[in-house]
TIKE-996786 format. One record per residue (C-alpha): chain; x, y, z; residue in one letter. Coordinates in Angstrom, 2 decimals. Layout:
BEGIN
@ch:A&xx:X&yy:Y&zz:Z&aa:A
...
// end
This chain:
BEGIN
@ch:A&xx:-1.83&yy:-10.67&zz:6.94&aa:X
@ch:A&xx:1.53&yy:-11.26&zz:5.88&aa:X
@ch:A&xx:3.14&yy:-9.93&zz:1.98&aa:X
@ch:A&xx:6.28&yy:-11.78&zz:0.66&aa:X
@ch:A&xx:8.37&yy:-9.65&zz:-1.12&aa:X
@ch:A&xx:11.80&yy:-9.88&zz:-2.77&aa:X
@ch:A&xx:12.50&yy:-7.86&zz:0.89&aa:X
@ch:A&xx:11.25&yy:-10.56&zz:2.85&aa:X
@ch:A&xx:8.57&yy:-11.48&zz:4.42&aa:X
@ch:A&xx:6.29&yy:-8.66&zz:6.45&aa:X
@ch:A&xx:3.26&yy:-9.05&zz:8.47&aa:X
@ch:A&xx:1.27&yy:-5.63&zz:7.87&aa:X
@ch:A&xx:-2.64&yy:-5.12&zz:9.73&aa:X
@ch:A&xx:-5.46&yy:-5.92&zz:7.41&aa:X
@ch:A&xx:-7.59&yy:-2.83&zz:5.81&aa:X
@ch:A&xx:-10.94&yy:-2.63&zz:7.19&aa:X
@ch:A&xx:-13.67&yy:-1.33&zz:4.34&aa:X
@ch:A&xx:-13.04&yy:2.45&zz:6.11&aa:X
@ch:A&xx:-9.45&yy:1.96&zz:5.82&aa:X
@ch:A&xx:-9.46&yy:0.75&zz:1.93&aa:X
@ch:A&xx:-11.79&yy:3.47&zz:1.01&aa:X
@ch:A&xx:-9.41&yy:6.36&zz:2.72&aa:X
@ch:A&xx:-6.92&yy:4.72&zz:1.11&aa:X
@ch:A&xx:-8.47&yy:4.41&zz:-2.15&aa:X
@ch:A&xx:-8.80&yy:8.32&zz:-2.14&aa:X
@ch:A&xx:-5.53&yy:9.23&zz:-1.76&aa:X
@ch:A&xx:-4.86&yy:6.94&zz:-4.71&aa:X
@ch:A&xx:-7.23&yy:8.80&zz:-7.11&aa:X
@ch:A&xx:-6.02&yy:12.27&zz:-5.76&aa:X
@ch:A&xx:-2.42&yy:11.35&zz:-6.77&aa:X
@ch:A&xx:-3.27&yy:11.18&zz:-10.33&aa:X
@ch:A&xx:-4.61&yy:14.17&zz:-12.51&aa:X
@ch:A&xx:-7.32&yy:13.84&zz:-15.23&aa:X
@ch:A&xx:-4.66&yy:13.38&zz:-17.91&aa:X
@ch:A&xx:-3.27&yy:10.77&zz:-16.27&aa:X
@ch:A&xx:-0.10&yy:12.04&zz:-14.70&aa:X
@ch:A&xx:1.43&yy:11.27&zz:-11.42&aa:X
@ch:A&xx:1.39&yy:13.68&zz:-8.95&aa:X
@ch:A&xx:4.64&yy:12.54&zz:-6.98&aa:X
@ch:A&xx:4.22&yy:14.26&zz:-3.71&aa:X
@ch:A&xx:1.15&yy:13.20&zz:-3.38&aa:X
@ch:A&xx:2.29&yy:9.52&zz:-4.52&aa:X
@ch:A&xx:4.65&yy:9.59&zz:-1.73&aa:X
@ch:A&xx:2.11&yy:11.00&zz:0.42&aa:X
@ch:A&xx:-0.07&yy:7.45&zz:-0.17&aa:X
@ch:A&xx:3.45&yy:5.84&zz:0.62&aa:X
@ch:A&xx:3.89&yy:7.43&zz:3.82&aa:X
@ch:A&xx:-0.21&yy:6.80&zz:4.65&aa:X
@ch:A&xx:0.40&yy:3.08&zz:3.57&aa:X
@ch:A&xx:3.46&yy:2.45&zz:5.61&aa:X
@ch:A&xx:2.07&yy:4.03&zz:8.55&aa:X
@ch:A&xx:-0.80&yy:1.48&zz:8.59&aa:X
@ch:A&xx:0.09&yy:-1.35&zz:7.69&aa:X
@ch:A&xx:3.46&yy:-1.69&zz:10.16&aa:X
@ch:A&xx:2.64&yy:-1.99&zz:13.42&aa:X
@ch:A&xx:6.77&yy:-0.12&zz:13.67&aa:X
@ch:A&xx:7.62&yy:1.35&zz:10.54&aa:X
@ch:A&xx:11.22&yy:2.12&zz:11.96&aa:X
@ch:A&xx:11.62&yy:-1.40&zz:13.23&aa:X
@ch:A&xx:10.20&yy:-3.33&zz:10.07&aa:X
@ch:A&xx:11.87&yy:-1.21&zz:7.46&aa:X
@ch:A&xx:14.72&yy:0.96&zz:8.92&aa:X
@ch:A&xx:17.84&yy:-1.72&zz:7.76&aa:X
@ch:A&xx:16.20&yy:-1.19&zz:4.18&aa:X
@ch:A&xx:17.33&yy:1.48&zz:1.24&aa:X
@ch:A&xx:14.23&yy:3.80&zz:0.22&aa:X
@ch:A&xx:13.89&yy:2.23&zz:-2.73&aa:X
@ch:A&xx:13.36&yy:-1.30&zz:-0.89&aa:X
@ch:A&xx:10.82&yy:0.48&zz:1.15&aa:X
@ch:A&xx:8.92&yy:2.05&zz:-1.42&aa:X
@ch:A&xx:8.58&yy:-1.53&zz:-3.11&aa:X
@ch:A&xx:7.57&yy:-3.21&zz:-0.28&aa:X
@ch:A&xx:4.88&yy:-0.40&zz:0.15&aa:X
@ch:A&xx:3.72&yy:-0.83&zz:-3.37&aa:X
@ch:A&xx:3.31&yy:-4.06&zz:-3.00&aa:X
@ch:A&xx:0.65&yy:-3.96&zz:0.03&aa:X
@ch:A&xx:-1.31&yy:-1.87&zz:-2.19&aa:X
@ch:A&xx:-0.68&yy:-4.22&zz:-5.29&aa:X
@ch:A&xx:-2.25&yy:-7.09&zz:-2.83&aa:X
@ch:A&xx:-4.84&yy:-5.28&zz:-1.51&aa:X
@ch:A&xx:-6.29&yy:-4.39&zz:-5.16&aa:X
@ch:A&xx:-5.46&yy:-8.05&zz:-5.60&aa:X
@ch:A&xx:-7.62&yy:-9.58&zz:-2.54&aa:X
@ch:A&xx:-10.55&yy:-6.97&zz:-3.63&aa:X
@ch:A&xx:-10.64&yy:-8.39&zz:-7.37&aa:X
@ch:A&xx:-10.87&yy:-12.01&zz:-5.55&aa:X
@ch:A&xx:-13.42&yy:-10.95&zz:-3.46&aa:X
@ch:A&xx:-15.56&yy:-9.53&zz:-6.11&aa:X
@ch:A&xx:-14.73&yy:-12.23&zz:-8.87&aa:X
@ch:A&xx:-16.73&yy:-15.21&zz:-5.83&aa:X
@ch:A&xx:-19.88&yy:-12.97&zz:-5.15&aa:X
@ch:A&xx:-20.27&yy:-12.22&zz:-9.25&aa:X
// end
């Protein structure tokens, strides 16, 4: 799969159903019932995320700031959630 950001252009592995699920649950443990942002454990889905999707993290990403990184990061989860909605929007 590749993800075209302002960054450039990335080719990241696919999430299997296993994968988007684990994933999933470090999303929901991040925020708190009152809808606040547990940071350290935002980062934590940051560091999970980067980890699986680059085959090299330090390769792909090291000439970036952390900021950079952190976007391109969001947006493989922002394209995920995306491909999901597609999914379920042809089987309904």
């Amino acid at each position: 799969m590749k993800i075209t950001t302002p960054h450039g252009d990335f080719k990241i592995r696919e999430l299997s159903f296993a994968d988007r699920r684990k994933l999933h649950r470090l999303e929901i443990k991040a925020v708190a019932i009152n809808g606040e942002v547990d940071q350290t454990k935002y980062f934590d889905v940051l560091d999970w995320v980067m980890n699986f999707a680059f085959e090299d993290p330090e390769k792909s990403l090291s000439k970036l700031d952390d900021n950079e990184v952190d976007e391109i990061l969001a947006t493989f989860t922002r394209n995920t959630k995306a491909s999901q909605k597609k999914r379920l929007n042809f089987t309904n």
